[in-house]
N, CA, C and O of each residue as an XYZ file, in Angstrom:
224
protein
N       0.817     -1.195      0.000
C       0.000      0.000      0.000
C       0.865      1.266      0.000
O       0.672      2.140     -0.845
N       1.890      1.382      1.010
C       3.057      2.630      0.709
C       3.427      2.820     -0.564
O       3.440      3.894     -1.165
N       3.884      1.220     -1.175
C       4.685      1.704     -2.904
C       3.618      2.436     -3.711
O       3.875      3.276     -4.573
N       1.944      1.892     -3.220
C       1.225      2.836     -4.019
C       1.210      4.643     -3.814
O       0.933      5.701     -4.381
N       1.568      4.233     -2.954
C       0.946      5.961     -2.477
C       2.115      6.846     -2.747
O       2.084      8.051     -2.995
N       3.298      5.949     -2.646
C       4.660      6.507     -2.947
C       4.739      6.582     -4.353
O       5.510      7.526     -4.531
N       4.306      6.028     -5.779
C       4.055      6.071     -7.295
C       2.936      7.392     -7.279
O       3.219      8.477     -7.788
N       1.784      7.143     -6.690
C       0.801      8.416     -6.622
C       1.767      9.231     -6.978
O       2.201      9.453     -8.108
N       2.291      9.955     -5.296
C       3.292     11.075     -4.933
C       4.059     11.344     -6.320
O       4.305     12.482     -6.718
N       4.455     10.028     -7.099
C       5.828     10.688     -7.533
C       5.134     11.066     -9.230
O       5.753     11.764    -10.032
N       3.768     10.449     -9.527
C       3.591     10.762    -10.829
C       2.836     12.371    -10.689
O       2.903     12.953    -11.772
N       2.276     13.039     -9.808
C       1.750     14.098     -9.460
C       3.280     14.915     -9.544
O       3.358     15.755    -10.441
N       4.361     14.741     -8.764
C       5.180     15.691     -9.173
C       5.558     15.891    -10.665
O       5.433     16.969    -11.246
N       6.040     14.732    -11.241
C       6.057     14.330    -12.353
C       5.399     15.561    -13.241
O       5.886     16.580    -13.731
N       4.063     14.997    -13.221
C       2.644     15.907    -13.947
C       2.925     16.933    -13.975
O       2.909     17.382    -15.121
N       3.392     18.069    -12.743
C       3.459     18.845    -12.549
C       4.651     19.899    -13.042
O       4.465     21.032    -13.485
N       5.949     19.210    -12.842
C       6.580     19.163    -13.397
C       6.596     19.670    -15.180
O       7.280     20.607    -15.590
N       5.980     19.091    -15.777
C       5.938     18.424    -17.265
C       5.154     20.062    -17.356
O       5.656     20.894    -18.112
N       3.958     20.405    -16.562
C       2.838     21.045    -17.010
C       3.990     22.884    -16.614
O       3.847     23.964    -17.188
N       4.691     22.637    -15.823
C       5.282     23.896    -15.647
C       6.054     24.183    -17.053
O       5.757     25.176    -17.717
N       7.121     23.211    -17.500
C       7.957     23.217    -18.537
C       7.196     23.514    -19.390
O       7.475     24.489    -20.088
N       6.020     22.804    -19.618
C       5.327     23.424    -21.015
C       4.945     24.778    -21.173
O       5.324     25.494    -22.100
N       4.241     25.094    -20.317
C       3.363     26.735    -20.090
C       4.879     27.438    -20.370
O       4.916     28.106    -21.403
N       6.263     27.371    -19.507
C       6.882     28.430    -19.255
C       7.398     28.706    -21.237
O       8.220     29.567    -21.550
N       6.873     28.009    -22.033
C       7.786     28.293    -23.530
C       7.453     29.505    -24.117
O       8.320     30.185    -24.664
N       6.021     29.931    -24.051
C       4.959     30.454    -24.774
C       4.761     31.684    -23.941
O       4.145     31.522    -22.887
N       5.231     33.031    -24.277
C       5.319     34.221    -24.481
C       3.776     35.272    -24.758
O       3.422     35.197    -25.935
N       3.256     35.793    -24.264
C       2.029     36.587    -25.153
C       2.710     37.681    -25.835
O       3.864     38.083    -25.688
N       1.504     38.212    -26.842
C       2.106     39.490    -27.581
C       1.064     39.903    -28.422
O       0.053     39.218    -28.581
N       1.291     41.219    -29.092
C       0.191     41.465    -29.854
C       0.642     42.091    -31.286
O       0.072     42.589    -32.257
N       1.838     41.826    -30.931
C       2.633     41.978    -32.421
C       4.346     41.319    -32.605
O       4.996     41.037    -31.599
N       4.804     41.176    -33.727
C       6.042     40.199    -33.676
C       6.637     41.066    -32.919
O       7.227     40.404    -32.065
N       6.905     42.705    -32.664
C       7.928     43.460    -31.883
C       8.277     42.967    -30.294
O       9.292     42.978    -29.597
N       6.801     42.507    -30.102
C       6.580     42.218    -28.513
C       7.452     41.037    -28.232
O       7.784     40.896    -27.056
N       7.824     40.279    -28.990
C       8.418     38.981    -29.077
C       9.953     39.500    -28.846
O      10.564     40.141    -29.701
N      10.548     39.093    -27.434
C      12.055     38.956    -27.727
C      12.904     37.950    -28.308
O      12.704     36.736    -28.334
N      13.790     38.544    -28.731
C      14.707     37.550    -29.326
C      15.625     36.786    -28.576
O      16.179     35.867    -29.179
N      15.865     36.941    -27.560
C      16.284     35.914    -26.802
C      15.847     34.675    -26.331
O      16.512     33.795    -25.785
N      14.535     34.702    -26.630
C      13.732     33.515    -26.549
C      14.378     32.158    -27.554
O      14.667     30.982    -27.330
N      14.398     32.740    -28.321
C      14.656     31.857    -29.915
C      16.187     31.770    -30.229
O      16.931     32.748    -30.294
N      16.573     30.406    -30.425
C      17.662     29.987    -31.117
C      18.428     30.855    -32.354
O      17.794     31.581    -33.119
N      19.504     30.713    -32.407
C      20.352     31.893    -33.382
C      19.761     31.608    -34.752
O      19.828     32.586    -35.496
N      19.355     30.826    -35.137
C      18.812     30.650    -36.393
C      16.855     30.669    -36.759
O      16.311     30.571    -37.859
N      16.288     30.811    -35.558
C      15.220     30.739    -35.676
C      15.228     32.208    -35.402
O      16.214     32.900    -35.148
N      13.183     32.813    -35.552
C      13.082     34.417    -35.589
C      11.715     34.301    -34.840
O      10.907     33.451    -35.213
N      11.426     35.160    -33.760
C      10.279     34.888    -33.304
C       9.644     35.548    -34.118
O       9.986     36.311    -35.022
N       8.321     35.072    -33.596
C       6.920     35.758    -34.437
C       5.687     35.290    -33.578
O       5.556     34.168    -33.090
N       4.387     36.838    -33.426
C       3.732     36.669    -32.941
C       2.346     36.190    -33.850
O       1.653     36.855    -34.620
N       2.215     34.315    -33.300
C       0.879     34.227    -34.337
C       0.092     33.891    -33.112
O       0.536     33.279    -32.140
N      -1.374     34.449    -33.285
C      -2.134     33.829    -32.099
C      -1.969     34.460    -31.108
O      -2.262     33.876    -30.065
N      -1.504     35.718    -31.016
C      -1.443     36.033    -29.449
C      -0.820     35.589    -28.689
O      -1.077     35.789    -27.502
N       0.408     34.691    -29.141
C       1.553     33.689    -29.073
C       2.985     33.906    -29.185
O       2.900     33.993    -30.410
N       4.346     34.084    -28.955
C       5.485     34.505    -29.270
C       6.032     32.835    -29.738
O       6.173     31.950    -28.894
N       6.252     32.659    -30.992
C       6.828     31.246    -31.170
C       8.275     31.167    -32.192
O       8.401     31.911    -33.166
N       9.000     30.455    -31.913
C      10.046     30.756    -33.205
C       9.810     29.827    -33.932
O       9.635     28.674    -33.538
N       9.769     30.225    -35.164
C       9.795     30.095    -36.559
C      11.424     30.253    -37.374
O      11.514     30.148    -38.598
């Protein structure tokens, strides 16, 4: 019964984990200016589609 509760525990951090990394990628904006470039790799260029900062 512990190993269960101890797998619970560890897939909730896990989850949590996963769900922080994702959210933190994605930038708002309301035009490509708003978008920094430090976000994006030397060869990629951000751009705002969607109300979104993504590199392209």
């Amino acid at each position: 019964m512990a190993r269960v509760i101890s797998l619970f525990y560890a897939l909730i951090i896990f989850l949590f984990l996963f769900l922080v990394a994702t959210n933190g990628d994605l930038s708002p904006c309301l035009r490509s200016g708003d978008c920094s470039k430090d976000e994006c790799p030397s060869h990629l260029v951000p751009k705002c589609i969607g109300l979104t900062c993504y590199c392209i």
